[in-house]
N, C-alpha and C positions, 0 to 999 in steps of 0.2 A: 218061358220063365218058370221057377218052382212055382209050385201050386201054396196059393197062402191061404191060412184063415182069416178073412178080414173081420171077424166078430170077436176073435182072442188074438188077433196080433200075428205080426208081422216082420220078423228081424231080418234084412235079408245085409245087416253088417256095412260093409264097406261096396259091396253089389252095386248093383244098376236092374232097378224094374221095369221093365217095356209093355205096354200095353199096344199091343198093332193089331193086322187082321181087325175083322168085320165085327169083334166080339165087346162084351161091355163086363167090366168088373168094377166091386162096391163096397168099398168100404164105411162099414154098418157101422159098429161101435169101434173097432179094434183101432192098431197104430200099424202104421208100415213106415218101420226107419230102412233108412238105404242110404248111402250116398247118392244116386241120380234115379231117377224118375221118368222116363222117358214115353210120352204119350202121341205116335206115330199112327194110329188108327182108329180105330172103336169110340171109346168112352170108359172114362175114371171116374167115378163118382165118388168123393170123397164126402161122407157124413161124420166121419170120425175124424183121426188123426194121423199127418203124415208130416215126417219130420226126414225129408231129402228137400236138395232142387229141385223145382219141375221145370221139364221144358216140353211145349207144344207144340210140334211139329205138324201136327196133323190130327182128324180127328179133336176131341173135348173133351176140357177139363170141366164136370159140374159137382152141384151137391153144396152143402151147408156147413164142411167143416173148415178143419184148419188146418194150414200148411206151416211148419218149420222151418224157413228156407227162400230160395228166391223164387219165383215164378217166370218164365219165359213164356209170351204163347206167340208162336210165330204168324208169317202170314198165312199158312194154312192152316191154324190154330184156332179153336173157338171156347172161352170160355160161358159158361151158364150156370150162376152164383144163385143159390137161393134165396126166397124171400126171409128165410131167417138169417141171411147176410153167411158168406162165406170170410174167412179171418186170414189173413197173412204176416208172417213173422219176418220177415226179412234174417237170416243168421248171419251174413254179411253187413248188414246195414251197426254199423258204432261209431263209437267217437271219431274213431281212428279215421275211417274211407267215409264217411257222412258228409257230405247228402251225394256223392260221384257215383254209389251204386243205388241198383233200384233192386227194389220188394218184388215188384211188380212191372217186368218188360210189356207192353199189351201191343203188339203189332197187327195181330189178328181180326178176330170177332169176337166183341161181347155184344152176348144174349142176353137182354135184360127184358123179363114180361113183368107189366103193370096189372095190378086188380085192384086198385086204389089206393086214398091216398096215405095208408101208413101198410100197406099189402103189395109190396113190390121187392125185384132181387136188388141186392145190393154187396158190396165190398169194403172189410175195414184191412185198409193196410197200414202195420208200423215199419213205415219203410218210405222210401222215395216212388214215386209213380212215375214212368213214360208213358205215354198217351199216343197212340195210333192206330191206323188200322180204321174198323168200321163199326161202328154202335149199330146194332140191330133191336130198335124196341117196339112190341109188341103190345098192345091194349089189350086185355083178355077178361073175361067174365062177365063182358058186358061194361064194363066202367069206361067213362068218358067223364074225362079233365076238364077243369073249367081254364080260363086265361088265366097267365101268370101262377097258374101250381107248378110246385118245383117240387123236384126227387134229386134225393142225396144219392148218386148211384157208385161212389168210388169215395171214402172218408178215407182222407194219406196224412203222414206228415210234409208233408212235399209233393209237388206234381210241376208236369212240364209235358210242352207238348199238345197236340189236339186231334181228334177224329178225322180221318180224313175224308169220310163222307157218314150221314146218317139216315139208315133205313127205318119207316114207320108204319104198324102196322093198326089199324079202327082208329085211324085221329080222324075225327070228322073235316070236313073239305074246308079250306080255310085255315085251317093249326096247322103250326109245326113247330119243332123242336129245338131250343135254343141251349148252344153247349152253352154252359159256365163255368169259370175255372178260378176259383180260392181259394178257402180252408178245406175244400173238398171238392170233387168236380161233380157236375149236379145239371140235369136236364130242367128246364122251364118253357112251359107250353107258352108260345104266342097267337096271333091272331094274326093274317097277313092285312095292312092296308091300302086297296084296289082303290085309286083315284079313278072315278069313269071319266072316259072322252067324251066332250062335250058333242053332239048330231052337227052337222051341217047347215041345218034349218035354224038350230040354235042360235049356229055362230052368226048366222044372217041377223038373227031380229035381237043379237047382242050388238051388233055393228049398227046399223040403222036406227035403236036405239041412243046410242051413245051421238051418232049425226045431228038427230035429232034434238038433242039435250047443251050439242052444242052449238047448234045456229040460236036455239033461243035465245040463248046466253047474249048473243052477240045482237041481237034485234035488242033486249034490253038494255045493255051498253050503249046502245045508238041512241035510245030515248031522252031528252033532254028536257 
């Protein structure tokens, strides 16, 4: 692909920018307008501004800026949003096709790492969201959640759709990760509830009890 400056910008017109191979490119301050965006390997890191579609075929989109455009990340796509929240504009999303296209296709993997509770990545999209693929979240710096904290990790106008499985990284033994899906979609830590089986010995002097409780009954009844 031409060689661009991503600190003074980026015109590459009506193009198509590919990111493939083993390599990682990063956009600092600049803008990279294109018409397509194509991220098949490496890593894009987007801190500034990009104003194409993107689609993920492979390899990851990360970084904390903003995108112009729709977002696709396929299944061998991964995105990883920063904690100062990565932005999505949908260009497709208006009156006209609203809510039929999405901002934001998510079929892949989102990387989401936690380090408490207002220091975590997250996503604002003004667009429609589809939801699938695999959440991958990570506990890091040491922070562990209490029950029932929740994290905003995807703010849409719209959403549909759900994880099809979620991986979790330092939840203590006992949590786990409950999707939610309303005015935004948002993970909440639970607590599992383990009924124990009652022993065998138990069950013995639960039974023999209860015999016991009801012959007297009936020696009582008899008294006149």
């Amino acid at each position: 692909d031409p060689a661009c400056d991503f600190n003074t910008g980026c015109d590459l017109y009506n193009g198509t920018y590919t990111q493939d191979g083993a390599s990682s490119s990063t956009i600092v301050n600049g803008t990279l307008e294109a018409a397509q965006v194509d991220i098949m390997n490496g890593q894009l890191t987007v801190n500034g501004l990009v104003t194409a579609n993107v689609d993920v075929s492979g390899g990851t989109l990360s970084g904390v800026g903003e995108i112009l455009g729709d977002v696709t990340i396929g299944s061998g796509g991964t995105f990883a949003p920063g904690d100062q929240g990565f932005e999505i504009d949908g260009l497709t999303n208006n009156y006209s096709n609203w809510p039929t296209s999405e901002a934001l296709d998510l079929q892949g993997t989102l990387d989401i790492q936690i380090a408490g509770a207002n220091n975590y990545d997250y996503i604002d999209v003004r667009g429609n969201v589809e939801v699938g693929g695999t959440l991958d979240v990570s506990f890091v710096d040491g922070f562990t959640p209490f029950v029932g904290e929740q994290f905003d990790i995807i703010n849409w106008f719209n959403g549909d759709g759900a994880f099809s499985s979620i991986d979790v990284t330092n939840l203590p033994s006992g949590f786990y990760l409950e999707e939610i899906n309303g005015d935004q979609l948002a993970i909440r830590v639970e607590q599992s509830q383990e009924v124990g089986t009652p022993e065998p010995a138990t069950l013995l002097l639960l039974g023999t009890g209860i015999a016991s409780l009801l012959a007297a009954r009936r020696k009582r009844r008899a008294v006149v």
